[in-house]
Backbone atoms as SQL, in Angstrom:
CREATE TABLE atoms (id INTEGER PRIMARY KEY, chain TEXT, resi INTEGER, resn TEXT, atom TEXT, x REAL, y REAL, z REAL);
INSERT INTO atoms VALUES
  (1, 'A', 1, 'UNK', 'N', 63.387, 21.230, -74.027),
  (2, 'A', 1, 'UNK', 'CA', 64.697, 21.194, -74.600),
  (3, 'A', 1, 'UNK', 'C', 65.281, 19.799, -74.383),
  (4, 'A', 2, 'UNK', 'N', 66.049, 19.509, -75.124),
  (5, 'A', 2, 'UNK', 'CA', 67.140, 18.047, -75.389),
  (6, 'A', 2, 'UNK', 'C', 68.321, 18.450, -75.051),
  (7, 'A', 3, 'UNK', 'N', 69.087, 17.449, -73.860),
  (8, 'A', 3, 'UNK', 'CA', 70.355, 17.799, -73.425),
  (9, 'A', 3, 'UNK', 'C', 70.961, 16.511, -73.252),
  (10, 'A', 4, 'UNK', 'N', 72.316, 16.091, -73.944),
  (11, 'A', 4, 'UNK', 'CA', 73.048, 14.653, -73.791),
  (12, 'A', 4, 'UNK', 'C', 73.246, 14.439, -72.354),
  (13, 'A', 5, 'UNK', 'N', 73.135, 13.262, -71.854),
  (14, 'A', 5, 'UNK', 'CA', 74.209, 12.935, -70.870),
  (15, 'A', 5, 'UNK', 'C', 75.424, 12.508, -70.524),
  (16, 'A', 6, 'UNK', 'N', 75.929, 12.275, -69.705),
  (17, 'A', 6, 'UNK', 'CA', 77.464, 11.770, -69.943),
  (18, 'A', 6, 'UNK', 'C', 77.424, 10.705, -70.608),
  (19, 'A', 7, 'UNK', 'N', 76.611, 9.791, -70.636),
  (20, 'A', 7, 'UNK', 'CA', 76.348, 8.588, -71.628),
  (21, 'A', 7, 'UNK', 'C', 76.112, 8.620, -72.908),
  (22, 'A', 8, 'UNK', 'N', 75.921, 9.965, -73.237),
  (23, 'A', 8, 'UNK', 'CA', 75.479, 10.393, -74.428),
  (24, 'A', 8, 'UNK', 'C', 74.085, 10.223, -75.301),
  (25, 'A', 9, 'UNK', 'N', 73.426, 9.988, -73.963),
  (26, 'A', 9, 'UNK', 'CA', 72.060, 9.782, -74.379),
  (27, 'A', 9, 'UNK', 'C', 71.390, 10.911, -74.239),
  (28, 'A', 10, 'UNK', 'N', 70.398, 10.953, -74.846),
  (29, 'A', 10, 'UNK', 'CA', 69.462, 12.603, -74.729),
  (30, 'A', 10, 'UNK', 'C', 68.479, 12.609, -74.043),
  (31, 'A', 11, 'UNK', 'N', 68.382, 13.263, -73.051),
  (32, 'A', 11, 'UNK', 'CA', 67.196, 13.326, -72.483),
  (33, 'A', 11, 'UNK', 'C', 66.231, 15.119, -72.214),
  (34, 'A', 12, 'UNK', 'N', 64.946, 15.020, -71.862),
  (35, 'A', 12, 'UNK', 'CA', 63.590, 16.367, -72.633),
  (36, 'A', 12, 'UNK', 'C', 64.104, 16.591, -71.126),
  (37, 'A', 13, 'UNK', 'N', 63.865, 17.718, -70.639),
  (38, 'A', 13, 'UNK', 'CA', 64.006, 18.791, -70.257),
  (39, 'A', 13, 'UNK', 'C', 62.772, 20.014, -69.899),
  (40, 'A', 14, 'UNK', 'N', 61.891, 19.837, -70.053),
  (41, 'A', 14, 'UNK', 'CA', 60.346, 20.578, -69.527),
  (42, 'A', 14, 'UNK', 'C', 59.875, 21.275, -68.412),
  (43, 'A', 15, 'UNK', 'N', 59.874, 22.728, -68.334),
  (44, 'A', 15, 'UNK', 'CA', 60.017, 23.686, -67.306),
  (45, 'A', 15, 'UNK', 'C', 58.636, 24.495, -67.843),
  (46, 'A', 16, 'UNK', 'N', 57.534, 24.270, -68.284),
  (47, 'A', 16, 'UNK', 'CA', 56.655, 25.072, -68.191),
  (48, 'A', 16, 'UNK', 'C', 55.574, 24.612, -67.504),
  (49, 'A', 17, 'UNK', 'N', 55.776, 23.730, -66.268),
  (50, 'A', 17, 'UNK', 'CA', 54.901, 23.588, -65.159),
  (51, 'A', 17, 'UNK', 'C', 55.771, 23.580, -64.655),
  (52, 'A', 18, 'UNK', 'N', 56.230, 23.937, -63.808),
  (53, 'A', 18, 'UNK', 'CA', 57.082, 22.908, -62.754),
  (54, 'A', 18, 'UNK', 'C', 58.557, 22.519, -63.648),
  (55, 'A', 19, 'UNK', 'N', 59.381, 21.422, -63.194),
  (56, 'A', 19, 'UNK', 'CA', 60.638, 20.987, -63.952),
  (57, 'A', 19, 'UNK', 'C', 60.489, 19.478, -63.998),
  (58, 'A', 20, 'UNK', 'N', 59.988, 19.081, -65.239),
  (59, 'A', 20, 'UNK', 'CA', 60.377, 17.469, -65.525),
  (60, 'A', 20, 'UNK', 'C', 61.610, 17.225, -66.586),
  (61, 'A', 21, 'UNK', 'N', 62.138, 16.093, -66.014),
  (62, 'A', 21, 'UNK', 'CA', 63.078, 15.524, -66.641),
  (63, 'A', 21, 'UNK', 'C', 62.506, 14.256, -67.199),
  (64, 'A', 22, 'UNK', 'N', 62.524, 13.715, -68.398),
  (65, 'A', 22, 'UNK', 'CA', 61.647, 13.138, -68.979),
  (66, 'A', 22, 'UNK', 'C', 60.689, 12.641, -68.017),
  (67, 'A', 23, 'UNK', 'N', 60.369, 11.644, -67.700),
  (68, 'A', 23, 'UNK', 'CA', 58.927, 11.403, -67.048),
  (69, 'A', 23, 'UNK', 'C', 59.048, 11.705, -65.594),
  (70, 'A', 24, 'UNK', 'N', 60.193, 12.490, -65.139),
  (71, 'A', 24, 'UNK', 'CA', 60.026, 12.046, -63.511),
  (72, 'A', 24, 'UNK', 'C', 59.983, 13.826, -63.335),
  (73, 'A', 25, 'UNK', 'N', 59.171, 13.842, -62.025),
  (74, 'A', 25, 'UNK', 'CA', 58.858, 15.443, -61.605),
  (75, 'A', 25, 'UNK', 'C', 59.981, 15.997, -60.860),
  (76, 'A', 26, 'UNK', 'N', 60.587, 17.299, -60.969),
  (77, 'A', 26, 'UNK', 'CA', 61.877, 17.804, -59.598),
  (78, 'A', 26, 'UNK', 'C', 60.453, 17.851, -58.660),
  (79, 'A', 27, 'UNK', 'N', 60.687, 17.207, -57.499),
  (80, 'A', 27, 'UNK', 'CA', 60.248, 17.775, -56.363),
  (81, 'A', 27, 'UNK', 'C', 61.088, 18.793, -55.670),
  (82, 'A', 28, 'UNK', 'N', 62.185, 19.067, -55.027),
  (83, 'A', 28, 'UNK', 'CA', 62.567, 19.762, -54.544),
  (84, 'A', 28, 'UNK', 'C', 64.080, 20.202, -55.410),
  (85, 'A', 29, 'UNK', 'N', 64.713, 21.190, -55.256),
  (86, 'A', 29, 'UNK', 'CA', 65.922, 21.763, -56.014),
  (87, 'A', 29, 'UNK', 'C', 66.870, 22.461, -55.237),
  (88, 'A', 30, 'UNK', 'N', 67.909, 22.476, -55.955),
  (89, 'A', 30, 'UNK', 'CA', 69.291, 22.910, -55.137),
  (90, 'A', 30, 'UNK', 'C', 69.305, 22.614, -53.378),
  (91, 'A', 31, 'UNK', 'N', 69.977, 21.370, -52.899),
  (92, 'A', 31, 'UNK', 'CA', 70.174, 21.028, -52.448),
  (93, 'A', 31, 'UNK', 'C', 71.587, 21.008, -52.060),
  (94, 'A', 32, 'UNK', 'N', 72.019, 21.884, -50.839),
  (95, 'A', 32, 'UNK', 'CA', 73.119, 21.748, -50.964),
  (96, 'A', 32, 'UNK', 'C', 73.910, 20.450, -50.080),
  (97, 'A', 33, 'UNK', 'N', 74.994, 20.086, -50.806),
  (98, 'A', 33, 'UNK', 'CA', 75.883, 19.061, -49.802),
  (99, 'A', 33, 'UNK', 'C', 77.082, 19.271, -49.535),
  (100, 'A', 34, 'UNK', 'N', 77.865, 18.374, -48.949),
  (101, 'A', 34, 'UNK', 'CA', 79.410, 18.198, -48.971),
  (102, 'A', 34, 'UNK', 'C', 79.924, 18.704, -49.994),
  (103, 'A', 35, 'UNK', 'N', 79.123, 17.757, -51.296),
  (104, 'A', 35, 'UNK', 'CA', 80.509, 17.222, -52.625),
  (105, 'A', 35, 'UNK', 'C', 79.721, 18.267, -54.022),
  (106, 'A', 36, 'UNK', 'N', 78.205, 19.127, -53.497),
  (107, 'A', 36, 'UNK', 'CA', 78.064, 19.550, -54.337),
  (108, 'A', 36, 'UNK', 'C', 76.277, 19.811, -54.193),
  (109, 'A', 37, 'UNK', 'N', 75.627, 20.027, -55.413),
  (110, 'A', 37, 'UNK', 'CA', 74.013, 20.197, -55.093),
  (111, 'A', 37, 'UNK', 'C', 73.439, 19.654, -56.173),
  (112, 'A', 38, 'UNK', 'N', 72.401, 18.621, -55.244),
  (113, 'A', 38, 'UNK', 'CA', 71.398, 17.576, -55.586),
  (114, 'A', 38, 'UNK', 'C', 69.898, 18.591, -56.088),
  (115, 'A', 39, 'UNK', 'N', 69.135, 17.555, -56.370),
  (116, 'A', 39, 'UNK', 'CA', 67.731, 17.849, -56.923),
  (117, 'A', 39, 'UNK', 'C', 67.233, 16.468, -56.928),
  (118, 'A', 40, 'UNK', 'N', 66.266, 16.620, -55.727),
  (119, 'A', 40, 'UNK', 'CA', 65.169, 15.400, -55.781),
  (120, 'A', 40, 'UNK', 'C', 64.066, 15.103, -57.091),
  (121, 'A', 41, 'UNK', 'N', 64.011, 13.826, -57.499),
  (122, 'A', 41, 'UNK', 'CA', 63.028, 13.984, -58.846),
  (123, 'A', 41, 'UNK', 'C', 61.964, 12.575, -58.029),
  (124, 'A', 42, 'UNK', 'N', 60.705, 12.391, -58.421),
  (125, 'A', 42, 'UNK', 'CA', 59.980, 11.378, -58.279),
  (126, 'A', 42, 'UNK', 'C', 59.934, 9.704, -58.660),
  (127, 'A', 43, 'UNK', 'N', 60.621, 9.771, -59.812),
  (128, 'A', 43, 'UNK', 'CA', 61.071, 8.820, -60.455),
  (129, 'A', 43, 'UNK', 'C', 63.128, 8.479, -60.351),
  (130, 'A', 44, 'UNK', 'N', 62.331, 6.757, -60.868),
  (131, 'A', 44, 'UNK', 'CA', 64.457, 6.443, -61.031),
  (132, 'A', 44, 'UNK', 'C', 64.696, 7.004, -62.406),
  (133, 'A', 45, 'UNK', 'N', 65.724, 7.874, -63.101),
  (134, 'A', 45, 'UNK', 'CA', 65.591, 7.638, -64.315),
  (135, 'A', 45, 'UNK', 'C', 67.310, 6.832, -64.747),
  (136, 'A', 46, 'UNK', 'N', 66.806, 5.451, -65.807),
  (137, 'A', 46, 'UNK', 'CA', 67.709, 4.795, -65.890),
  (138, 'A', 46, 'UNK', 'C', 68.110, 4.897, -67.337),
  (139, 'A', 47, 'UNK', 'N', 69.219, 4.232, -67.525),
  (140, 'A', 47, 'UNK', 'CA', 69.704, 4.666, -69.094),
  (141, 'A', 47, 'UNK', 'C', 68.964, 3.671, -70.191),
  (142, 'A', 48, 'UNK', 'N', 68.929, 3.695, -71.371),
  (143, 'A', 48, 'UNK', 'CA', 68.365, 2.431, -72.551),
  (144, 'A', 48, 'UNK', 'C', 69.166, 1.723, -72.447);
């Protein structure tokens, strides 16, 4: 699936292994914190 970001850029979305966000893997998920909950991915992903 394709989902905008606040930048309004689109980025894939791929959950039938595992969860990638375009090229980078979730390693770990829901993370909770202070200000809210994180999700570790393998990669930086930066904007165009």
């Amino acid at each position: 699936m394709k989902v905008k970001t606040l930048q309004g850029q689109e980025i894939t979305i791929d959950a039938t292994s595992g969860v990638k966000v375009n090229d980078a893997t979730v390693i770990k998920a829901d993370i909770e914190t202070d200000n809210g909950i994180i999700h570790v991915i393998d990669k930086v992903i930066l904007p165009s």
